[in-house]
N, C-alpha and C positions, 0 to 999 in steps of 0.2 A: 680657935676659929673652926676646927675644923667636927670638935664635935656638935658644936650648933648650925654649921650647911649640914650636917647630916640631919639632925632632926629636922629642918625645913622638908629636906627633900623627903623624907619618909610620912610628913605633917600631907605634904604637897601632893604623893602617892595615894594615900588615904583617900581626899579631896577627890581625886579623878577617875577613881576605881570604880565607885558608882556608875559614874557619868557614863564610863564606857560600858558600862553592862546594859543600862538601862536600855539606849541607843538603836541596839537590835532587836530589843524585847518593843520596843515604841513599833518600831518597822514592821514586827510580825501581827501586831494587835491592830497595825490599821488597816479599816474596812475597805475591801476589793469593789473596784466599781463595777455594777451589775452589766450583763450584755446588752449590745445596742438591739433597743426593738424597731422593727421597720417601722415606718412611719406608716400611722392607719390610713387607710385607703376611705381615698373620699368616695361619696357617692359619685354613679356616674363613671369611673375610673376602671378600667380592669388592672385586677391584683399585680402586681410584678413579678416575671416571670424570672425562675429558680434557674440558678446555676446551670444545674445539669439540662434544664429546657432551653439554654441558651445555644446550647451546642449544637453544630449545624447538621452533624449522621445521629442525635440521641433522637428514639422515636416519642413520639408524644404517648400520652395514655390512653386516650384516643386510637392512635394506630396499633399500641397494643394489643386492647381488649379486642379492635375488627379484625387482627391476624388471625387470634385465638379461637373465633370463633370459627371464619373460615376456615383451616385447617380441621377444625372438629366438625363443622358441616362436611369436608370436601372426604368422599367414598370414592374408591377406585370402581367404575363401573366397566363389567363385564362385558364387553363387546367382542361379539363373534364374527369374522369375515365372511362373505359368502361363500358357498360350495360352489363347484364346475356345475353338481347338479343344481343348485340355486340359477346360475346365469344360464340353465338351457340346455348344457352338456350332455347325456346321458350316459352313464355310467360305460354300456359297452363302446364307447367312444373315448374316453379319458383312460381308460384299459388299458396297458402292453399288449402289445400280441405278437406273441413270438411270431409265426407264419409271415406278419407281414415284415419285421425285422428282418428275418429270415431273405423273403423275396428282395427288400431293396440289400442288403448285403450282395446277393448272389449279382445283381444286377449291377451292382457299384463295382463289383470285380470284374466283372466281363469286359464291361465298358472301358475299363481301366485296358485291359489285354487287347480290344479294338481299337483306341487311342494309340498303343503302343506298336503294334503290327502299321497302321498306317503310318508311323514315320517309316518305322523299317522299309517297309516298301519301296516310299518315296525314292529310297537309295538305287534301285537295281532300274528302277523307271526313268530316274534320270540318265543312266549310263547307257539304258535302250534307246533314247531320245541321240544321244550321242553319236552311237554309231548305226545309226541310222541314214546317216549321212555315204557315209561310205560303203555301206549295204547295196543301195538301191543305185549307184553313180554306175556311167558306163565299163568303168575298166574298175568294177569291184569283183575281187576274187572271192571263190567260195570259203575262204578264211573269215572274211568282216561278216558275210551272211549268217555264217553260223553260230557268230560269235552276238551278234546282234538277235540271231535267232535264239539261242540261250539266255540271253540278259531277258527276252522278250518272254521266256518261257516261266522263269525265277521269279519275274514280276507277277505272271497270272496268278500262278499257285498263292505267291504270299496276298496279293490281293483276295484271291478265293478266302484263305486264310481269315485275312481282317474283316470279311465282308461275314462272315459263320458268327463269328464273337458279336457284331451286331444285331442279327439276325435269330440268334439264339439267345439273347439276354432277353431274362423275365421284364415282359410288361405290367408297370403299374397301374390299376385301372385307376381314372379319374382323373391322369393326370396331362396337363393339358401340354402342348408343344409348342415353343415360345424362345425368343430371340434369336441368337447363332443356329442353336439346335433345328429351329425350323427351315432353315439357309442350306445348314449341314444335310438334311434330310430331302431338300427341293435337287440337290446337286447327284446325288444319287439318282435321280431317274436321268443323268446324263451321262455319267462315267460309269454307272452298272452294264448298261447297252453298250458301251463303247468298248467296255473291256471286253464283251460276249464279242463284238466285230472286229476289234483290232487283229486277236490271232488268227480270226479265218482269212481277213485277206488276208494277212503278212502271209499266209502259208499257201494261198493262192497264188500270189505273187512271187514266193520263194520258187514253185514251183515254176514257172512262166519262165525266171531268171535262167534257171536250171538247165531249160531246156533252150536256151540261146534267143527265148523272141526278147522282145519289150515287154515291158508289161501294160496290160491293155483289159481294156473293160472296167468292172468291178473292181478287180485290183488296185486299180489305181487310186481307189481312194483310199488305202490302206494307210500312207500318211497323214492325209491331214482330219481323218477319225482318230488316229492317234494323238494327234496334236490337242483335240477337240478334248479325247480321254485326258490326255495329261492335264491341263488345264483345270478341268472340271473337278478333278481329284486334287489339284493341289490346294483349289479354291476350297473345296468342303477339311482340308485338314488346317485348313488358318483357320479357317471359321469356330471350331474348337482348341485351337490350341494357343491360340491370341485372343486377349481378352479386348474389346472394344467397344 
């Protein structure tokens, strides 16, 4: 039995040896089917648009070709601003000029040292204002007189003082006088006179006291010209030292 199942099965081997070779060789010889062609476009129809034209930032060929060209039209064109001498200027106007650099420098510093001398002042003018009181009263001894008479003397000088620094600073021509400044400048024709008056009576009346009368005449208005001076002066140092 067992050597005739052998020959079946090797008869049977034989038989299907073929079958399976042939199988892949069928598989490779059969014809691939050709790619789908778009379907022709009817008249009347516009073409169907491609992939890549379907996308919504791809640019067309169209916007292509107009960038392309643009760019190869588009020239950096040369433009020149105008001159100061163009808009009018003239040269010796648009110039440096040391001289006049020079002139507002020396003027900025003066003005600066005028500024600052009037506060100082302010100080000894107010202490005169003070004792003043006790100066001119009936039972004021020659202590407060004198004492009042020196505050009254420390204030003129440093006034003289601030008053030189203004007076001596370079003028700029053309230039006009305008808001505080012109305030600053109207108040000086009151406390300039006043300063020139206050020492003479004070010293009118120093004298008057001196001598045991009252004080009487002209003297007496040795006060309230002071008052008048104090006033006027402290007015013209707000006026630049507070901005408003």
């Amino acid at each position: 039995m067992k050597p005739r199942a052998t020959k079946l099965a090797v008869r049977a081997g034989i038989l299907l040896l073929p079958l399976l070779i042939s199988v892949p060789l069928l598989a490779q010889a059969a014809p691939q089917a050709p790619p789908a062609q778009p379907p022709p476009t009817q008249p009347g129809n516009p073409p169907a648009a491609s992939p890549s034209q379907n996308l919504p930032d791809a640019p067309s060929s169209t916007q292509t070709e107009t960038q392309t060209e643009t760019k190869t039209e588009a020239k950096p064109e040369n433009k020149t601003e105008p001159s100061l001498n163009d808009l009018g200027f003239p040269t010796e106007q648009t110039q440096p000029d040391p001289k006049m650099q020079a002139l507002l420098d020396k003027r900025t510093h003066m003005l600066k040292i005028h500024q600052r001398m009037g506060l100082i002042t302010t100080i000894p003018l107010l202490a005169t204002l003070f004792t003043s009181v006790n100066a001119g009263g009936k039972n004021a001894s020659n202590t407060d007189r004198n004492v009042h008479l020196i505050l009254g003397a420390v204030t003129g000088d440093l006034y003289g003082i601030t008053a030189y620094y203004a007076i001596r600073a370079p003028k700029v021509p053309g230039t006009p006088t305008r808001g505080p400044i012109r305030f600053h400048k109207a108040m000086a024709y009151i406390h300039v006179p006043g300063m020139v008056l206050t020492p003479i009576l004070g010293a009118m009346a120093y004298s008057q006291k001196n001598k045991g009368e009252k004080v009487h005449g002209i003297a007496s208005a040795h006060g309230p010209v002071a008052i008048v001076t104090a006033g006027a002066f402290g007015a013209a140092l707000l006026s630049v030292s507070i901005k408003f």
